[in-house]
C-alpha positions in Angstrom: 17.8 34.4 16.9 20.6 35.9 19.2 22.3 38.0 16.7 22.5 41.5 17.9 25.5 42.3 20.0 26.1 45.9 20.7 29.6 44.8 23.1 33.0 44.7 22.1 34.2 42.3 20.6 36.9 40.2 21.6 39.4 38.7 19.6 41.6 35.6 20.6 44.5 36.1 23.4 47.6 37.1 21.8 45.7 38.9 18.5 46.4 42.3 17.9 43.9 44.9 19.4 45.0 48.2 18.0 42.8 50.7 17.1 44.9 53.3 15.5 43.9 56.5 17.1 39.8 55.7 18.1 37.5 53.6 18.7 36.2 51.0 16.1 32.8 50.5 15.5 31.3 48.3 12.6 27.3 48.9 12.0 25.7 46.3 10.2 23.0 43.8 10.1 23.4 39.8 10.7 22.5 38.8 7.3 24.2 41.5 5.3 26.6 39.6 3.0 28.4 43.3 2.1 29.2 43.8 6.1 30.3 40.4 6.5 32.8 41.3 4.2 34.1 44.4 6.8 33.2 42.7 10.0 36.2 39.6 8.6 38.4 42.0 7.7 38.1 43.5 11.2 39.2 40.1 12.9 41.7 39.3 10.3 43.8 41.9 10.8 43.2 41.9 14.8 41.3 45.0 15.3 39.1 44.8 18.3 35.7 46.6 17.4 32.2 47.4 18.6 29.1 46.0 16.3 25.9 47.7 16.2 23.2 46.0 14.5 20.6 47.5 11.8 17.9 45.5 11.4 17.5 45.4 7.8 13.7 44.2 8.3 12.9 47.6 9.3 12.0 49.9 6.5 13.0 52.7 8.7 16.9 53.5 9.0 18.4 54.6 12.2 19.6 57.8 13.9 23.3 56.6 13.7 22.8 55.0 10.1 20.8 58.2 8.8 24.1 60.5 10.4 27.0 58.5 9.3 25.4 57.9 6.0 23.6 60.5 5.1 23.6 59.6 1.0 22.7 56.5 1.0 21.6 55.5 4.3 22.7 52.0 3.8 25.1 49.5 6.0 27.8 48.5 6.6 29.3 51.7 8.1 32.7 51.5 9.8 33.3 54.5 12.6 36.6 55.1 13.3 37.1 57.6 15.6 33.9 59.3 15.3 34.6 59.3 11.1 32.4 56.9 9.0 33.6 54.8 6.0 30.8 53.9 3.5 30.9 51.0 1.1 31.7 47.2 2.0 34.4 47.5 -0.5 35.4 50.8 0.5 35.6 49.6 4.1 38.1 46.8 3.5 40.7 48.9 1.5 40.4 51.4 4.6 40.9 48.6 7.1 43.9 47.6 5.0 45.6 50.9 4.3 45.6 51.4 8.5 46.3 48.3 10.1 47.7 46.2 7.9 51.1 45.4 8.2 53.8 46.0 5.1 55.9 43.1 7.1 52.7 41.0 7.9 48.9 40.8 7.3 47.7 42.2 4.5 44.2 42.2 2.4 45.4 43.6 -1.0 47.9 42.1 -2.6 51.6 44.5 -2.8 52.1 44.1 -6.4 49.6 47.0 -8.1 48.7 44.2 -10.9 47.8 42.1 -8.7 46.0 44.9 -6.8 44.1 45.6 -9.6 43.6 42.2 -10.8 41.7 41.4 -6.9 39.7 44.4 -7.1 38.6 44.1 -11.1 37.0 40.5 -9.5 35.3 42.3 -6.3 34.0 44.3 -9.0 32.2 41.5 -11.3 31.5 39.9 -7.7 29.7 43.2 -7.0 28.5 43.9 -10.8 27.4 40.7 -11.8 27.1 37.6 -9.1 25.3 39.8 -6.5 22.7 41.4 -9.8 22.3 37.4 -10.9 21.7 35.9 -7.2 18.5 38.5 -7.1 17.2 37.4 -10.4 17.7 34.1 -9.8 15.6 34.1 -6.4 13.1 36.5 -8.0 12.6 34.4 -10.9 9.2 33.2 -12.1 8.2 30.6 -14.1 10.7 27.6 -14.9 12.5 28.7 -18.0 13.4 32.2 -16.1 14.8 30.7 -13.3 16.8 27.9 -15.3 18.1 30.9 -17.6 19.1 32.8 -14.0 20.7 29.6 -12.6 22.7 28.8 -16.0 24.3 32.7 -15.3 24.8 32.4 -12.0 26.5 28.9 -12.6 28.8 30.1 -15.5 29.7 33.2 -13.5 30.9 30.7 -10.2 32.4 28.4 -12.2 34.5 31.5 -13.7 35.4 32.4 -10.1 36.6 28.9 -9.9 39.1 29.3 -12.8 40.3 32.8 -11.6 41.0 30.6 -8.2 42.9 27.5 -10.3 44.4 25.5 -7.9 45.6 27.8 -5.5 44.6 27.9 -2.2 43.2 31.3 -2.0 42.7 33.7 -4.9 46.0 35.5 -3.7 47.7 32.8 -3.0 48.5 31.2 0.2 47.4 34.1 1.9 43.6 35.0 2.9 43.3 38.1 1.3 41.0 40.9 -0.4 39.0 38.8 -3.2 38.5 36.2 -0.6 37.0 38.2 1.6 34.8 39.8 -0.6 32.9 36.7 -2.0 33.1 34.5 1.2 30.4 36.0 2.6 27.9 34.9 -0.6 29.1 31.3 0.3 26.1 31.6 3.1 23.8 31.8 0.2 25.1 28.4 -1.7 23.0 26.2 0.5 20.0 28.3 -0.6 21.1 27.9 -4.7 21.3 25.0 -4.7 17.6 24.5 -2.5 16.3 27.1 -5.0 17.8 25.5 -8.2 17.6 21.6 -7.4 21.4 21.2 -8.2 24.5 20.7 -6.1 27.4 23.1 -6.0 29.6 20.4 -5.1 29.2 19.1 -8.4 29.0 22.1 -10.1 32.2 23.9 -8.9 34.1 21.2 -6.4 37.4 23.4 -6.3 35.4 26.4 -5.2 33.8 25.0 -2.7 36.9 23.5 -1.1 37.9 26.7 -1.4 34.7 27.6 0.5 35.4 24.8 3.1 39.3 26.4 4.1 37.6 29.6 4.5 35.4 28.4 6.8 38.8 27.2 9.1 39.7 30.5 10.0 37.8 31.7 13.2 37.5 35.2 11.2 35.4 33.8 8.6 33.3 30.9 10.8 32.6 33.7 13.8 30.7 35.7 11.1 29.2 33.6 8.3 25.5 33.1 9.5 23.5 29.8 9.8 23.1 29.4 5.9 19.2 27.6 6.1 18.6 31.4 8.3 20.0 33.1 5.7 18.0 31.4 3.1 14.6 31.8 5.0 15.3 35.1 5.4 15.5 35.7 1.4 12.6 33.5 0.8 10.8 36.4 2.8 12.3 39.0 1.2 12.1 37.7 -2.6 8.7 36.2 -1.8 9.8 32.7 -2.6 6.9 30.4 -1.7 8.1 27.0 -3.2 
């Protein structure tokens, strides 16, 4: 797999390359679907940025990741002029608040409602997809895993009414909440492999919301190869079916 790239990367001619007063660098590993989240944020807004990746296979942590995370030593870290920001959700509302654009790009909605309304979903995205998707592909035995997949199903399919029939969850804008579950979307193919059941049947409207996301070279330039990123869980949740 040729996914480590520790070189600048380079964004479209034309797009926006500022980075506010030092250079931007986004740690993070391939298959982490909370950096995806910062590393599209990054190229939505046009901010030209170095990656660094941390092999999450490693048990051990590195120099850079045990200094500019001390508490947690987890990824992804953003490094903005020498400064870390923790926390994928953190990271976008940072990348927001200094190079997004009152007259143009933004991640967060500018109504506060509507504010809070996007980050009161990142939070049951966070709270309760992510906590499911782990039982799910830990499950044992049939009825355990049926039980998971029900959970998982109801809590998509409530993501889907939160989208209605908009054409992101903002709106017609890409935006916050959007960039905040995209990044599980690389995991869909492995549901449905691990649950025998199609999401296209399931939840059509969210995955044609899935499917625009995937138009915008911000989103297809990070979103890994999605059976990868299912063998990669089937080693790490010791999946053997």
């Amino acid at each position: 797999m040729s996914h480590i790239n520790t070189a600048p990367q380079h964004l479209a001619p034309g797009t926006a390359m500022d980075t506010a007063g030092g250079e931007v660098t986004c740690v993070d590993f391939w298959a982490n679907g909370f950096g995806m989240r910062a590393r599209i944020a990054l190229r939505e807004l046009g901010v030209a940025f170095r990656y660094v990746e941390e092999d999450l296979r490693s048990g051990d942590r590195s120099e850079l990741v045990r200094r500019m995370n001390p508490v947690h030593r987890s990824i992804p870290i953003l490094i903005h002029g020498g400064r870390p920001v923790c926390g994928s959700v953190n990271i976008l509302e940072y990348v927001d608040e200094t190079w997004g654009n009152d007259g143009g790009a933004r991640l967060l909605p500018r109504d506060p409602l509507q504010r809070a309304h996007a980050r009161f979903w990142a939070d049951f995205v966070d709270q309760k997809v992510f906590s499911t998707q782990t039982r799910f592909l830990k499950s044992k035995g049939a009825a355990e895993k049926e039980a998971a997949k029900e959970e998982l199903l109801d809590q998509l399919r409530r993501l889907e009414e939160v989208l209605g029939d908009k054409t992101f969850f903002a709106g017609d804008e890409f935006g916050f909440l959007d960039a905040v579950l995209i990044p599980f979307s690389s995991m869909f193919h492995g549901y449905e492999q691990h649950g025998g059941f199609s999401l296209e049947n399931e939840c059509p409207s969210l995955m044609r919301w899935v499917r625009r996301c995937k138009e915008r070279d911000s989103v297809k330039s990070v979103l890994p190869d999605e059976d990868e990123m299912y063998e990669l869980h089937k080693k790490w949740y010791g999946i053997t079916e």
